[in-house]
Backbone bond lengths (Angstrom), bond angles and torsions (degrees), N, CA, C in turn:
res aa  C-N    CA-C-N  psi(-1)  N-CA   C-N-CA  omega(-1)  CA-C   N-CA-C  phi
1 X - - - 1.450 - - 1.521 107.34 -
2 X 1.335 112.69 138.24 1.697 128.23 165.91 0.863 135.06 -88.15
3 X 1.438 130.49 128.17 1.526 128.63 -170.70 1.716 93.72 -58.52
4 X 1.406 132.24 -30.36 1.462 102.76 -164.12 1.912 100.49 -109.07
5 X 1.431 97.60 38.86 1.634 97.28 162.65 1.914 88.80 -119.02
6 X 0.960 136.89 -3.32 1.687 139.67 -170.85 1.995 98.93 -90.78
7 X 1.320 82.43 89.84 1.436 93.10 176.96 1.714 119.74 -109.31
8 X 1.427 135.87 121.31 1.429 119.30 173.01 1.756 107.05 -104.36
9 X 1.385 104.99 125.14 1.725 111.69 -175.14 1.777 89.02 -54.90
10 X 1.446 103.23 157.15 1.359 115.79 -176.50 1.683 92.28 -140.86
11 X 1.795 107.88 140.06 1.717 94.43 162.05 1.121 105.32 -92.31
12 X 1.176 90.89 138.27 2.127 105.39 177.49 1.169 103.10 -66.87
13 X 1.692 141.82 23.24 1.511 115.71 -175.94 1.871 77.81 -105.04
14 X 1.688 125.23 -58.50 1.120 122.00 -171.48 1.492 128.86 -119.75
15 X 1.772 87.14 32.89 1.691 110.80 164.23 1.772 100.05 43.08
16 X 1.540 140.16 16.66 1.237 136.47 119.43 1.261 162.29 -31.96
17 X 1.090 132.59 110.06 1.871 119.71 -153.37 1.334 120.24 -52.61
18 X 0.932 119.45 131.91 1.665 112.95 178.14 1.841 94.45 -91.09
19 X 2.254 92.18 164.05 1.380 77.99 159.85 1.087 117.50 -157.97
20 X 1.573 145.88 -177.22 1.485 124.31 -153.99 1.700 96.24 -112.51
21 X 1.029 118.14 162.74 1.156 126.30 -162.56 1.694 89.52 -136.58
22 X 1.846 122.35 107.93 1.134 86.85 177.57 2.101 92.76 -134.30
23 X 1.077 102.45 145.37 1.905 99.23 177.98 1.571 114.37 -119.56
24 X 1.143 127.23 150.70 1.213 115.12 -167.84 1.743 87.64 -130.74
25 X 1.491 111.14 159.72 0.854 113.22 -179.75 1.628 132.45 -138.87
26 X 1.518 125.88 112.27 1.230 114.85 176.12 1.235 114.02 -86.81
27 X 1.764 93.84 133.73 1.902 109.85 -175.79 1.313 97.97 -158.31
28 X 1.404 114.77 159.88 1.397 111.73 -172.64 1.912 100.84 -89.49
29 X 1.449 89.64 158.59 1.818 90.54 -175.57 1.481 107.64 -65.47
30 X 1.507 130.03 1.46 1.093 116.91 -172.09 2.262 108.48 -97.14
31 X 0.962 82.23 -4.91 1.472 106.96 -167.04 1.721 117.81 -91.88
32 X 1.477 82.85 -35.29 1.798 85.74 -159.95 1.919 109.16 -59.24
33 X 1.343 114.25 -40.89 1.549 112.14 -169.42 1.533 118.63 -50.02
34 X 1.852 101.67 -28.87 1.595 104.96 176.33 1.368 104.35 -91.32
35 X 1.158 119.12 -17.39 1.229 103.73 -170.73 1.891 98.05 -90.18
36 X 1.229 147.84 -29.53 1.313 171.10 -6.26 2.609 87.32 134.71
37 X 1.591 95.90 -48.80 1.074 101.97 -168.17 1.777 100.53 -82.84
38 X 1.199 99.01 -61.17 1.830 99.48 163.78 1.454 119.87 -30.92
39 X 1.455 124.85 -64.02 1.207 139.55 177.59 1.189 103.84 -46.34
40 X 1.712 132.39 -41.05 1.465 124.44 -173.04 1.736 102.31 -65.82
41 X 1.338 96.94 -61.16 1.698 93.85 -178.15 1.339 114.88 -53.58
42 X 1.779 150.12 0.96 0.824 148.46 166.97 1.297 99.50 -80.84
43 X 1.437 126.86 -57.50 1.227 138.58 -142.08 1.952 86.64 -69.49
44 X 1.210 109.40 -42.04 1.381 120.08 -150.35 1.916 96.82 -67.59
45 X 1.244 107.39 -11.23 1.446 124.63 -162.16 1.673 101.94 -104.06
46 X 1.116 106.86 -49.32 1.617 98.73 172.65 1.642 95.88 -80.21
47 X 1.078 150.43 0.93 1.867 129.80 -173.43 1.550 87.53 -89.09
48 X 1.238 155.52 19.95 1.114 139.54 -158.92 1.973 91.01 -147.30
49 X 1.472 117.84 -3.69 0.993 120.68 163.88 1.318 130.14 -81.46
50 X 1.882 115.01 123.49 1.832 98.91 -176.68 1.638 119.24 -49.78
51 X 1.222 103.24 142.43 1.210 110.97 173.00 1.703 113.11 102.59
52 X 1.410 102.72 -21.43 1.865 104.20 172.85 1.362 112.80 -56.32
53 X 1.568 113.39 134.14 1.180 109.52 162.52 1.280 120.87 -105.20
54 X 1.276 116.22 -63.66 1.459 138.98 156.06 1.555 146.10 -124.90
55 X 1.212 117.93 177.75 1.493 105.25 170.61 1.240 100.31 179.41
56 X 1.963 115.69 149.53 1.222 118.18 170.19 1.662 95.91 -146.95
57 X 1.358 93.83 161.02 1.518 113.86 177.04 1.443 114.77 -109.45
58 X 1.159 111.61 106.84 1.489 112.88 170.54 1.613 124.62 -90.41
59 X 1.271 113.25 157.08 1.743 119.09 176.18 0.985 92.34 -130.35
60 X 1.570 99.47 146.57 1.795 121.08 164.65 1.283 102.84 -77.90
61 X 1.448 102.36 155.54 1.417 129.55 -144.31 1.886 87.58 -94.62
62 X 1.171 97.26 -30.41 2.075 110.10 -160.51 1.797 91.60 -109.83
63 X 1.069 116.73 118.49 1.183 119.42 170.43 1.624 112.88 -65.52
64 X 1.378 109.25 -20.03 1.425 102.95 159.53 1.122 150.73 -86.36
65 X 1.558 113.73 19.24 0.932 134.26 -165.45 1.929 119.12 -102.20
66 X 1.271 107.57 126.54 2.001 105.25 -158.01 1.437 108.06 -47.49
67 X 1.070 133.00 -27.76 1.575 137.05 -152.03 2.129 85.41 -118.74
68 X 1.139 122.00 103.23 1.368 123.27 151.35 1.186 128.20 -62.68
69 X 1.156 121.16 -45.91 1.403 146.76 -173.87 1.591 129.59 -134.19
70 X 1.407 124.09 112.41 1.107 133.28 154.10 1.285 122.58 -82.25
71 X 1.357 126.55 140.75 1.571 132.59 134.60 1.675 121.62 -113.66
72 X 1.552 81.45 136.01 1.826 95.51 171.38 1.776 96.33 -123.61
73 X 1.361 80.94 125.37 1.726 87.96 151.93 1.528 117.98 -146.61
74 X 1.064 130.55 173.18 1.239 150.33 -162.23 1.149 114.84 -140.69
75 X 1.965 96.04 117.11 1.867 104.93 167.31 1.330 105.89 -118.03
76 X 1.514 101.88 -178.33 1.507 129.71 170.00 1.608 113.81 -48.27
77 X 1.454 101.33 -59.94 1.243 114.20 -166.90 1.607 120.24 -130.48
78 X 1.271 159.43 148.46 1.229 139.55 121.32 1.450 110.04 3.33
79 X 1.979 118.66 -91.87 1.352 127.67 -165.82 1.691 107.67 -46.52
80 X 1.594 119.17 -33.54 1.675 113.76 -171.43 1.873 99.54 -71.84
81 X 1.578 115.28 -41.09 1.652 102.66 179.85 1.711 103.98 -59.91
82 X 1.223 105.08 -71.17 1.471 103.09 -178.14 1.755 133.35 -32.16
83 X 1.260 89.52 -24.12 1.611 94.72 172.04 1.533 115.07 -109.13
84 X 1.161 120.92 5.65 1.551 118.12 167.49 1.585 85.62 -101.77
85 X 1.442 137.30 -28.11 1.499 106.73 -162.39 1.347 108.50 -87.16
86 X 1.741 117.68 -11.91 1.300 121.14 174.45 1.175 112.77 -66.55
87 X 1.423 138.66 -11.34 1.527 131.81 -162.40 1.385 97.50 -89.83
88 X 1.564 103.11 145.31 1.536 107.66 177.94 1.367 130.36 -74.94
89 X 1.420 108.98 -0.28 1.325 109.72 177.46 1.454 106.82 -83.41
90 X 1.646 135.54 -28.31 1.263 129.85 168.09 1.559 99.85 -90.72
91 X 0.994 115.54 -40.35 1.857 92.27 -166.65 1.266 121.18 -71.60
92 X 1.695 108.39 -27.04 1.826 93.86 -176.04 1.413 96.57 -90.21
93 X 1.520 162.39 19.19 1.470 131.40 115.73 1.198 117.59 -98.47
94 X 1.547 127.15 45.73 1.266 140.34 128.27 1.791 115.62 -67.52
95 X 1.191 94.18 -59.88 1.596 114.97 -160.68 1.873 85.55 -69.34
96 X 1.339 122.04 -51.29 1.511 115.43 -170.82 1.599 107.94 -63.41
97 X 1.180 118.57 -44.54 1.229 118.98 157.00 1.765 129.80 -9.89
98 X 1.311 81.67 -83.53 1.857 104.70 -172.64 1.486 94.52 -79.81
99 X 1.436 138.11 14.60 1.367 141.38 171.38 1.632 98.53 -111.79
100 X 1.261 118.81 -34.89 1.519 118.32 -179.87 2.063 137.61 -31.30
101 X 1.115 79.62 91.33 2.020 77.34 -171.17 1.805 106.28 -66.60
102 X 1.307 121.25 0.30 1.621 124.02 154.82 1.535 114.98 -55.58
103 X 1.450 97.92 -49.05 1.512 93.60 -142.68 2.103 88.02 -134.31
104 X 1.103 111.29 57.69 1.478 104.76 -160.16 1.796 99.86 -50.97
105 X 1.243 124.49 152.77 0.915 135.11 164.06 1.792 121.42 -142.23
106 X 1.047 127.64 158.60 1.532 135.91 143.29 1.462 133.80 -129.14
107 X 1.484 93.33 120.57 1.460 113.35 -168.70 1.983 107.04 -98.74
108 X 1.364 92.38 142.83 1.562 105.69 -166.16 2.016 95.25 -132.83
109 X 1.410 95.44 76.28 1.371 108.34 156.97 1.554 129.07 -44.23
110 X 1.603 110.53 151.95 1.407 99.36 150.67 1.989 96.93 179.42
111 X 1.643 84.65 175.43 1.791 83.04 171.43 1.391 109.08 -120.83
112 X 1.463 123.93 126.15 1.421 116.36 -165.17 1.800 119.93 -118.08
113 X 1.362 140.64 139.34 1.058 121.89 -169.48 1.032 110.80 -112.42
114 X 1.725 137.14 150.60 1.420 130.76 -175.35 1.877 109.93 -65.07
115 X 1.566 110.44 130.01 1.158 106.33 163.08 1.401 115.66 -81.92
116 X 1.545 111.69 -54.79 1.243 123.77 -148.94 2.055 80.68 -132.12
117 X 1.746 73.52 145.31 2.244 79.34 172.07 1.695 99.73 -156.10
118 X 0.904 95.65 115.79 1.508 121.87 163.98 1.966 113.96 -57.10
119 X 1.206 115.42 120.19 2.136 93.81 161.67 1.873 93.70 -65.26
C-alpha cells in the first residue's frame, strides 16, 4: 500500500473527517423484509440528523450467507453519529429491535475510517 493511495474523505464545508458507520447483521432470511421495513423508519429518523450524510441497506444475494444484511452510512463527524444515535427517538426502537423475540437478530456495530480510496 501507498501513502498516495491513503486518502481520508473530508467535508468541504469544515474540511473535517467524515466517517462510515457500517453494521452488519445476523437474521434469518425469513425475517429480514420486516425487519428491513423497521430499519427504513429508523434510517428515515437519523437522515434528518445534523451531520447525516448517507446510508444504504444491503441484502445478501445467497440466503445462505451469515451476514443478511449490511448497513453503511456516512457522517460528518464521529460526535454528529453519536449524538443522533443517543436520542431516544432512534435508540429505544433500535435497542427494541435487536431485543425483538419476532424477528431475533444480531447486530455487530462499529465506526470505521477510510484507509485506502480508490476514484
Amino acid at each position: 500500500m501507498t501513502t498516495e493511495n491513503q486518502q481520508q474523505p473530508t467535508d468541504t464545508a469544515s474540511g473535517s473527517s467524515s466517517v462510515t458507520f457500517i453494521n452488519i447483521f445476523e437474521i434469518a432470511p425469513e425475517d429480514v423484509d420486516a425487519f428491513a421495513e423497521k430499519w427504513e423508519q429508523r434510517a428515515a429518523i437519523m437522515s434528518k440528523k445534523p451531520g447525516f450524510i448517507d446510508t444504504r441497506l444491503h441484502r445478501a444475494q445467497s440466503p445462505d450467507g451469515r451476514f443478511q444484511l449490511v448497513n453503511v452510512a456516512h457522517w460528518e463527524s464521529q460526535e454528529a453519529w453519536e449524538a443522533a444515535s443517543a436520542d431516544p427517538k432512534f435508540a429505544n426502537p433500535a435497542n427494541a429491535a435487536r431485543d425483538s423475540k419476532e424477528t431475533p437478530v444480531t447486530a455487530t456495530p462499529g465506526l470505521y475510517d477510510v484507509v485506502v480510496r480508490f476514484p
